[in-house]
Every structure is written in structure tokens, then in C-alpha cells.
C-alpha positions as CSV (number, residue, x, y, z in Angstrom):
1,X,0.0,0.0,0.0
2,X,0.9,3.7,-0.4
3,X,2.5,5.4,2.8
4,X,1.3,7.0,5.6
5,X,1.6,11.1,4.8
6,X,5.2,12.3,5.9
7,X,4.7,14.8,8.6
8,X,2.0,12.7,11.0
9,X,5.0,9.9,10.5
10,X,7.7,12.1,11.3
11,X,6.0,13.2,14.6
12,X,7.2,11.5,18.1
13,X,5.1,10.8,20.4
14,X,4.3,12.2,23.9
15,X,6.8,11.0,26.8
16,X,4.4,12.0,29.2
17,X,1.5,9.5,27.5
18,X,4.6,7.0,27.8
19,X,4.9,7.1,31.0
20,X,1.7,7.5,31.8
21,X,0.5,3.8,30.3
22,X,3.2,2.4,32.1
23,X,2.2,4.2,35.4
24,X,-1.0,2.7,34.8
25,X,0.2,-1.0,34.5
26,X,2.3,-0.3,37.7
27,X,-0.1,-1.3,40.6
28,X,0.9,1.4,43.7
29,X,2.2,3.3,41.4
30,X,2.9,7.3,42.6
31,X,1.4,9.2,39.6
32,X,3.1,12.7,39.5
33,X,3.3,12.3,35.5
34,X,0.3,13.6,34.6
35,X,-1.7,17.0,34.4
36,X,-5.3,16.5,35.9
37,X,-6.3,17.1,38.9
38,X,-7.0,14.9,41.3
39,X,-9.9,16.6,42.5
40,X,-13.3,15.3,41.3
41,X,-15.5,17.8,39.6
42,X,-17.6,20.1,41.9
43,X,-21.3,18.9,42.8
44,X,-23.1,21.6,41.7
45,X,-21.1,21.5,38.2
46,X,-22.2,17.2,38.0
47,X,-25.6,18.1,39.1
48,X,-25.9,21.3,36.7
49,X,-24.8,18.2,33.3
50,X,-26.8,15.7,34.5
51,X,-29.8,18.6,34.3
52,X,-28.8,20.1,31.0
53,X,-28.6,16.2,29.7
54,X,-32.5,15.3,30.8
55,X,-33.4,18.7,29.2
56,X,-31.9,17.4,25.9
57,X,-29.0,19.4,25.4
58,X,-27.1,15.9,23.6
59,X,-27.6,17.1,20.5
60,X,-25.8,19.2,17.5
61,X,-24.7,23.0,18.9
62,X,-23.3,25.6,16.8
63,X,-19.9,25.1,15.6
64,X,-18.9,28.1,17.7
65,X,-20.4,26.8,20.9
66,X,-23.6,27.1,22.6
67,X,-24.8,30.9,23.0
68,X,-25.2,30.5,26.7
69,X,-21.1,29.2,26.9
70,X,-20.2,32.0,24.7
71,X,-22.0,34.2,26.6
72,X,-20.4,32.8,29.8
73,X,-17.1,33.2,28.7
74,X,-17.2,36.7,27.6
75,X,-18.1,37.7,30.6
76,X,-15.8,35.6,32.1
77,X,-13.0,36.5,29.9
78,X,-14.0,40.5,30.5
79,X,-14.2,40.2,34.1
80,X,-10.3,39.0,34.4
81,X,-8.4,41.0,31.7
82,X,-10.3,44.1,32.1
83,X,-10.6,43.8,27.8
84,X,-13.9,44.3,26.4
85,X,-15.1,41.2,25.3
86,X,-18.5,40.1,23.3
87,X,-20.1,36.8,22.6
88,X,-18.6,37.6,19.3
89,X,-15.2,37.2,20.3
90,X,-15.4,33.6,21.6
91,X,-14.6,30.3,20.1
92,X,-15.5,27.2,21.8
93,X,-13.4,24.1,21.3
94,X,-13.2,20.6,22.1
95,X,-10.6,21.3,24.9
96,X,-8.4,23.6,25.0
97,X,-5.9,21.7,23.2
98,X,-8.7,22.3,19.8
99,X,-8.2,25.6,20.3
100,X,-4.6,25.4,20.2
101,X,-4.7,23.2,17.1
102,X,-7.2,25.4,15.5
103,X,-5.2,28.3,15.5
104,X,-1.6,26.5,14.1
105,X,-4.4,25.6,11.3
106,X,-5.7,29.4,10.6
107,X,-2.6,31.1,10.8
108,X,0.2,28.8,9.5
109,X,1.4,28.7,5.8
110,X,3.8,26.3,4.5
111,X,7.0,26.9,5.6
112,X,5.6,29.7,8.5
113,X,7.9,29.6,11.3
114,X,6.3,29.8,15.0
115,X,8.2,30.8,18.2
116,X,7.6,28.1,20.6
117,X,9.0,27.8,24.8
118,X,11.7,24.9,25.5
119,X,10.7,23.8,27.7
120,X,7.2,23.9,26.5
121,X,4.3,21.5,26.2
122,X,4.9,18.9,23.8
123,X,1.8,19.1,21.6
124,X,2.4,22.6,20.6
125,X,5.5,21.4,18.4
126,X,3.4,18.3,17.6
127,X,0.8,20.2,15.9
128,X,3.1,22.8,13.8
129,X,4.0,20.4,11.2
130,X,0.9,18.9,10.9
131,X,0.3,22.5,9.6
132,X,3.8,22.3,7.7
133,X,5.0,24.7,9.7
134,X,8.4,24.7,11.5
135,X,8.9,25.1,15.0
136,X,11.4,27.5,16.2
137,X,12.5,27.1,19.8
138,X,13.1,30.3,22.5
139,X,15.4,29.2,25.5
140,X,13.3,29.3,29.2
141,X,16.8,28.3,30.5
142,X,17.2,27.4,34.2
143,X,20.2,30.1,34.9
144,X,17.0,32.6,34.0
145,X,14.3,31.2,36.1
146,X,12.6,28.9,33.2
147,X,12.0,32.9,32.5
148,X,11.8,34.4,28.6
149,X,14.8,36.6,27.4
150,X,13.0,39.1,25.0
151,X,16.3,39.7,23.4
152,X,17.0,36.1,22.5
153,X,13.7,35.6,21.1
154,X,13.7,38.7,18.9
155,X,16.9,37.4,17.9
156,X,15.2,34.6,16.5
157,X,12.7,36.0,14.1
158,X,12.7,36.2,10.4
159,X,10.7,37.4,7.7
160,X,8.6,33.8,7.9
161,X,8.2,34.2,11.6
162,X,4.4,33.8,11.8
163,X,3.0,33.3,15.3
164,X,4.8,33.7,19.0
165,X,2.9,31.3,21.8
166,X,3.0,32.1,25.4
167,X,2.6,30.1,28.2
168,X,1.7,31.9,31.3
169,X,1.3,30.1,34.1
170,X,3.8,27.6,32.2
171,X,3.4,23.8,31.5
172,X,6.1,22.3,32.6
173,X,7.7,25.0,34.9
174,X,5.0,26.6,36.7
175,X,6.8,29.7,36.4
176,X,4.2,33.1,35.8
177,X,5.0,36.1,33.5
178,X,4.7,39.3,35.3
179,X,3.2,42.5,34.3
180,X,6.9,44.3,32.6
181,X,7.8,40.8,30.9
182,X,4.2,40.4,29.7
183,X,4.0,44.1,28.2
184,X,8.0,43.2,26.9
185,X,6.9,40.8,24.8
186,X,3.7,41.7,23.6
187,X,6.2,45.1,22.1
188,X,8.1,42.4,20.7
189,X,5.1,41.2,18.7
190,X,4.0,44.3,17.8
191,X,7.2,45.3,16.6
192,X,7.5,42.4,14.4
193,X,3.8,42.2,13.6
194,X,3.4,38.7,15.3
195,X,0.6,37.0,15.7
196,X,0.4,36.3,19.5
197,X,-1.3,32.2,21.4
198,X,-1.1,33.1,24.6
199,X,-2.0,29.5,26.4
200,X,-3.6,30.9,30.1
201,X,-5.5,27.3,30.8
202,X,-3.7,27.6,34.3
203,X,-4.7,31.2,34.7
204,X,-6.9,30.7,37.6
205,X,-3.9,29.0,39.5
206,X,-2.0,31.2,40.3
207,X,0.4,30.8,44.1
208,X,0.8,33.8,47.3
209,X,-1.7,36.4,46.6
210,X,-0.1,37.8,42.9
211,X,-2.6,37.9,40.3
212,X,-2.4,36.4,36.6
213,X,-1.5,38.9,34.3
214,X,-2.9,37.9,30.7
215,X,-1.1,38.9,27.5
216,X,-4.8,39.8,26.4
217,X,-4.5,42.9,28.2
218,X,-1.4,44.4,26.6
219,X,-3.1,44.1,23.4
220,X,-4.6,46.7,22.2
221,X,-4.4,45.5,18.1
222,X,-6.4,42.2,18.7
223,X,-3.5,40.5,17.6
224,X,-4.0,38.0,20.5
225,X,-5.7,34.8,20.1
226,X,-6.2,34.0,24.1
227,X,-6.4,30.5,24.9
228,X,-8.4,29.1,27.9
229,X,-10.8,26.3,29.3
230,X,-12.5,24.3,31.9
231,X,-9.7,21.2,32.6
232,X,-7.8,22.5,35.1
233,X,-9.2,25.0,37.0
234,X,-12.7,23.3,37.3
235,X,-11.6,19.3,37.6
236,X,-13.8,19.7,34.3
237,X,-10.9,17.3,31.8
238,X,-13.6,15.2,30.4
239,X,-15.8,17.6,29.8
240,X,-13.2,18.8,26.8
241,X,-14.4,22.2,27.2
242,X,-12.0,25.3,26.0
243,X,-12.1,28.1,24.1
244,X,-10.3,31.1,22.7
245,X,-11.0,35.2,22.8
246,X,-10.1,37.1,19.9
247,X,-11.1,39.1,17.2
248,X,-14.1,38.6,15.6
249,X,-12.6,38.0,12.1
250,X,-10.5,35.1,13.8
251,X,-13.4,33.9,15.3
252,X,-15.4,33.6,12.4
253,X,-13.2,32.0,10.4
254,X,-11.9,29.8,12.8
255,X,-15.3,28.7,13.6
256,X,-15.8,27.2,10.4
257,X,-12.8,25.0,10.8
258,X,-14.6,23.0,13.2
259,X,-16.9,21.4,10.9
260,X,-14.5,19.4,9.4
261,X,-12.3,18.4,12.6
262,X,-15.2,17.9,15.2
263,X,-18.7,19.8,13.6
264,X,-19.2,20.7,17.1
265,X,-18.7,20.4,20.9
266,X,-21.1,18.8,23.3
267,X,-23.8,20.4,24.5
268,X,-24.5,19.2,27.9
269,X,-20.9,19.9,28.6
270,X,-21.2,23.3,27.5
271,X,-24.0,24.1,29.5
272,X,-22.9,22.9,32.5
273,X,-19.6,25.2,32.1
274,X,-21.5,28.2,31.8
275,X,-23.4,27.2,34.8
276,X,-19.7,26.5,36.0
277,X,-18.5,30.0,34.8
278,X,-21.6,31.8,36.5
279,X,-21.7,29.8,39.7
280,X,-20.1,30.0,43.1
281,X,-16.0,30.2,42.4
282,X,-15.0,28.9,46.2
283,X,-14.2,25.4,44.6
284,X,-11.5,27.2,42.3
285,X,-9.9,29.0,45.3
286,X,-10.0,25.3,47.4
287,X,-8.1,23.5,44.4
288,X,-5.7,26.7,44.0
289,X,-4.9,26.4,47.6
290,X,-4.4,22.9,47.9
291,X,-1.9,23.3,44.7
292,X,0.3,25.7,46.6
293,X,0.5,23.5,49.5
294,X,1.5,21.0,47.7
295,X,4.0,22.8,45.7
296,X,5.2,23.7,49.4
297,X,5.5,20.3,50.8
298,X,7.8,19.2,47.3
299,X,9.6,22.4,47.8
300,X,10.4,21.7,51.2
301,X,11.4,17.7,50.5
302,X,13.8,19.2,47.8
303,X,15.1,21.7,50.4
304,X,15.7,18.9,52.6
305,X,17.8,16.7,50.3
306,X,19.6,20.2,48.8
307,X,18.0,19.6,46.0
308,X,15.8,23.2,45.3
309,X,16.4,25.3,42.6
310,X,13.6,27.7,41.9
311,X,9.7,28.1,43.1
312,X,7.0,27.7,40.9
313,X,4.5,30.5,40.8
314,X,1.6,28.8,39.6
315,X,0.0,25.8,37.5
316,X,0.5,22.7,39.3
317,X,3.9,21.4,38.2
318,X,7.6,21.9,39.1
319,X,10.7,21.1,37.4
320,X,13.9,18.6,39.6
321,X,17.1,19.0,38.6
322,X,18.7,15.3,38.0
323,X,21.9,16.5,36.6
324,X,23.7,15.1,40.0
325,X,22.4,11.4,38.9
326,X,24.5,11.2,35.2
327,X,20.9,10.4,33.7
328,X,19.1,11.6,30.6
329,X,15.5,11.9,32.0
330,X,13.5,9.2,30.1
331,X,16.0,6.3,31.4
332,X,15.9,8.3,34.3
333,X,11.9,8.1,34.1
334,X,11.9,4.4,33.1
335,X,13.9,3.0,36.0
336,X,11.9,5.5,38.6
337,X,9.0,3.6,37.8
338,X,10.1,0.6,37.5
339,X,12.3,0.6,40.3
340,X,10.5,2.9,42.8
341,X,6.9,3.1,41.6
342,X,6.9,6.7,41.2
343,X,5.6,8.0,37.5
344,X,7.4,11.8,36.7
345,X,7.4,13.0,33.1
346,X,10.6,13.1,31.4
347,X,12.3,16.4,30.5
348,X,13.3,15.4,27.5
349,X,9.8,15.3,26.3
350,X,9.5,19.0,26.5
351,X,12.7,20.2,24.8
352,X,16.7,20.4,25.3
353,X,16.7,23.4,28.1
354,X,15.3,21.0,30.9
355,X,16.8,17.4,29.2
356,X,18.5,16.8,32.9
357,X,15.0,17.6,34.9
358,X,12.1,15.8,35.2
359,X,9.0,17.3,35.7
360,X,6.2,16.7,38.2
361,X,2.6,17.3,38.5
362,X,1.7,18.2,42.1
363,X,-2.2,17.5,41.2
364,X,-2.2,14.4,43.9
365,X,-3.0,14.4,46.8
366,X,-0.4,15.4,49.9
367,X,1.1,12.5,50.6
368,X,1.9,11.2,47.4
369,X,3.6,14.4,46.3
370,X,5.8,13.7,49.6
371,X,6.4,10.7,49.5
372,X,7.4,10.4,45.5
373,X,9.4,13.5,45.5
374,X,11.4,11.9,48.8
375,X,12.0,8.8,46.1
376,X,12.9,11.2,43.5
377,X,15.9,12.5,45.4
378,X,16.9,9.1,46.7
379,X,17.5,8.3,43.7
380,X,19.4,11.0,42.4
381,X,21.6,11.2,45.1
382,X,22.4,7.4,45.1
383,X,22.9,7.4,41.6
384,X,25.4,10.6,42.2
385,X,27.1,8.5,45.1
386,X,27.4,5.3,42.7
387,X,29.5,8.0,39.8
């Protein structure tokens, strides 16, 4: 037969899903590997989708999402960034990970070159070349605080430099992009006429008192395609609810792309994340605040063991140094789980800068993040001792 096309082929796939299957296998396994919280969805959002299901909301909605969502969001989305925002101005996706995908797929011509964090979530430079685009990679270096250096990326851009993505809080550093570096960067696009996907899923978690300071705000050509949903700061993953602000011409046309990837999203879902949107907001300040304990009891095992290197400022992951163990991360992953039952995510699998760190998901519950980090830096240190 005739081959698969070239650039699915080419594509490797996630080392977090790796590890994860294998996690999964592992009875008493420690799962630290994966992003979801741990948290089951709020009652009142379960009972609010079981409602919207009996009144028949399981069929077709718009491809643009249900007018009560979009409605939900903009006020959502106006209430947090301070940016005027209409029903107009919303896309809903399945997940936010659609919405991701969906803009590589407006914006990216042949041979377009995007600016993309290492370390950075794996899909985003899984999806450029789908798009036959080509990813171009900014250092979030360690010596910097996993932090972006505005002149390196500028440095970086060329005449096909398309599209800059932002992560903010970041996946896999936790690390949050403050008011000057936010405004920095969004010059930076301006100045080079960039398209801006600023990724804000972990917006709502954000650690001691600071608030999140979207990109969406600094933006006063609508040259921001805002990127947000329901996963992680409702315990809503399943629901595959996300969705994107932006211009209304983006919106439009981006809206018609979803006929041929999904039609539509569902509409039960969406329902009940507007009633989520709209509702009480205590269980969102409840998960947020578990998530920074949590960072704070890993931070203070690392501390312990001499082992800390940076805090986190939000999102629920942190990054551990494993230089000290002689290890690239994925054998470093491999025998953690098969030799202490605790399932990390390599750093390989989200680019060079952080190839001698694994990352961590501190979405389980206290204990767990104790105890597995604890195993973490016994290992390291007797593989250091054994060099």
C-alpha cells in the first residue's frame, strides 16, 4: 500500500503518554506524571450536566459553541483581563488543546515559522507540522528562572516568523510572566507584527496572593488569540471544554474549521460550564490552595535533600534538577518507575533546556507528592554516590 503522509509519520510521540501507560500498569504506582487534577468535579457543576442532559442538550450546537457558553465566557473573559469582550469574540473548542490546534491551522502557511518555549508542552510542536510549519524554539533556561529573554527571542525572528505562543502560568515550569515581561513581549510582537497564542488554561492557578497577568491585556491591536478552558481549574478534563478570545474576524473564520475536525462540541458539557462560569467560584480558590501547599510540601522535600532550585508560581507542576544522577531523564523516568513506583514526566519530552530535569505534577494528593518526590531525590543522590 501507499504510505502514511510524511509529517504525522515524522511526529514522536508524547513522553508523558509513555509514562503514563506504564504508570497505569504499575499497581501502587505514585502518579506525578500527569496533568489532571486529582480533585473530582464540583457537585453543583455534576448536578448542573446531568440537568442540562434530561433537558436534551445531547444534541448538535453551533460550531462556535452554545450561546449560553459564549456568553459565559465573555463575561468571564471581561471580568479577568479588564478587555472588552462580546459573545462575538469567543470560540468554543473541544478542549483547550482544539483551540490550540485550530489556531496553528488558521494562521500557518507552509514553511511559516512559529516561536515556541523549550521547555514547553509537547503538543504545541506536535501540531506545527501537521500545519507544515516549523517550529522554532526560545530558551526558558534554568540560569534565568525557566523565564523568557525578549532579546533572545527577537533574535530569532525572520521574515517567515508567523505566530509567538506564550505560556503563562507555564506547563512544565509553573513559572508566571509578570506585568513588565508580559508588556515586553507583547512590544516584541508588535514590533515584528506577530501573531500572539497566549496559552492561560492555568490562569486561575495562580500561588501567594499575585494575580495572573494575561497577554490579552497588553493588546490593544487584537492581535492575541487567548487560549483558555475548563480542565484545570474546574476538575472539568472530560468535559473537553476550551475556548479562545479574539477578534471577531479570527473567530469567524476559525469557527468554520470546526466542521470538518469535530462539527461541534457537546452540548451538555457546554451548558454545564457556563453554569460553572456563573456559579459560586469557592471550589477554584479550594483546588488553587491545595496546589500551593502542595508545591510547598515538594519544595520543602527538595530543600531537605539540597536539591531546590527555583519556586514555581503557579500551575500545578515543578521542574527537579537530575543532573547530579549522570541520567538523561527518560532512562531516568523508566527505572523511577520501574524501580521505585513513582511515575514523573521526562524532561526530554518537552525540549533540550530542561533534558536533565524531570517534571512533576503536584495534582495528587499530599502524601503522594511527599512521598514520591522523597524517592525522586533518593535516587538522584544514590545514583550521584554510585558515579
Amino acid at each position: 500500500m501507499k504510505p502514511f503522509a510524511a509529517a504525522p509519520t515524522a511526529i514522536p510521540r508524547s513522553g508523558i503518554r509513555e509514562i503514563m501507560d506504564i504508570a497505569w500498569a504499575t499497581p501502587g504506582a505514585i502518579h506525578l506524571e500527569v496533568g489532571q487534577p486529582d480533585f473530582d468535579t464540583p457537585p453543583h457543576i455534576v448536578e448542573a450536566t446531568c440537568r442540562h442532559a434530561r433537558a436534551g442538550h445531547t444534541r448538535y450546537v453551533p460550531n462556535a459553541g452554545t450561546n449560553e457558553l459564549r456568553d459565559a465566557v465573555a463575561r468571564y473573559v471581561q471580568g479577568k483581563t479588564g478587555v472588552t469582550t462580546e459573545p462575538e469574540n469567543i470560540l468554543v473548542t473541544q478542549g483547550a488543546v482544539l483551540s490550540v490546534a485550530t489556531a496553528f491551522l488558521s494562521l500557518v502557511e507552509p514553511g511559516d515559522e512559529v516561536l515556541l518555549p523549550d521547555p514547553g508542552w509537547p503538543n504545541y510542536s506536535m501540531a506545527v507540522p501537521l500545519f507544515h510549519g516549523s517550529n522554532v524554539f526560545y530558551n526558558l533556561t534554568a540560569q534565568n528562572n525557566f523565564l523568557p529573554d525578549v532579546e533572545q527571542i527577537e533574535s530569532l525572528i525572520t521574515e517567515r516568523t508567523k505566530l509567538l505562543l506564550l505560556c503563562s502560568p507555564s506547563n512544565p515550569t509553573g513559572q508566571v510572566y509578570d506585568e513588565e515581561l508580559t508588556q515586553q513581549l507583547m512590544d516584541l510582537a508588535r514590533r515584528h507584527d506577530l501573531w500572539v497564542l497566549a496559552d492561560e488554561i492555568y490562569g486561575e492557578i495562580i500561588f501567594d496572593g499575585v494575580d495572573h497577568v494575561s497577554a490579552a491585556a497588553h493588546d490593544p491591536d487584537g492581535r492575541v488569540l487567548l487560549v483558555t478552558g475548563m480542565s484545570k481549574s474546574y476538575a472539568m478534563t472530560g468535559y473537553r471544554v476550551g475556548f479562545t478570545r479574539a477578534c471577531t474576524e479570527y473567530v469567524e473564520m476559525a469557527s468554520k474549521l470546526q466542521e470538518p475536525l469535530v462539527s461541534c462540541g457537546v452540548g451538555f458539557s457546554q451548558m454545564a460550564a457556563a453554569d460553572a462560569l456563573d456559579g459560586p467560584q469557592e471550589c477554584v480558590v479550594e483546588m488553587r490552595d491545595a496546589y500551593q501547599r502542595r508545591r510547598d510540601i515538594a519544595l520543602e522535600v527538595l530543600r531537605a535533600h539540597d536539591m531546590y532550585r527555583y519556586t514555581p508560581g503557579g500551575a500545578f507542576y515543578l521542574l527537579i534538577d537530575i543532573s547530579a544522577s549522570g541520567m538523561e531523564s527518560r532512562d531516568f523516568a523508566m527505572e523511577l518507575i520501574a524501580k521505585h513506583k513513582v511515575a514523573v514526566a521526562p524532561g526530554s519530552t518537552f525540549g533540550q533546556m530542561c533534558a536533565d530535569h524531570v517534571r512533576i505534577s503536584i495534582a495528587s494528593p499530599d502524601d503522594m507528592v511527599r512521598e514520591g518526590v522523597e524517592r525522586i531525590c533518593a535516587m538522584v543522590q544514590e545514583k550521584a554516590a554510585a558515579r
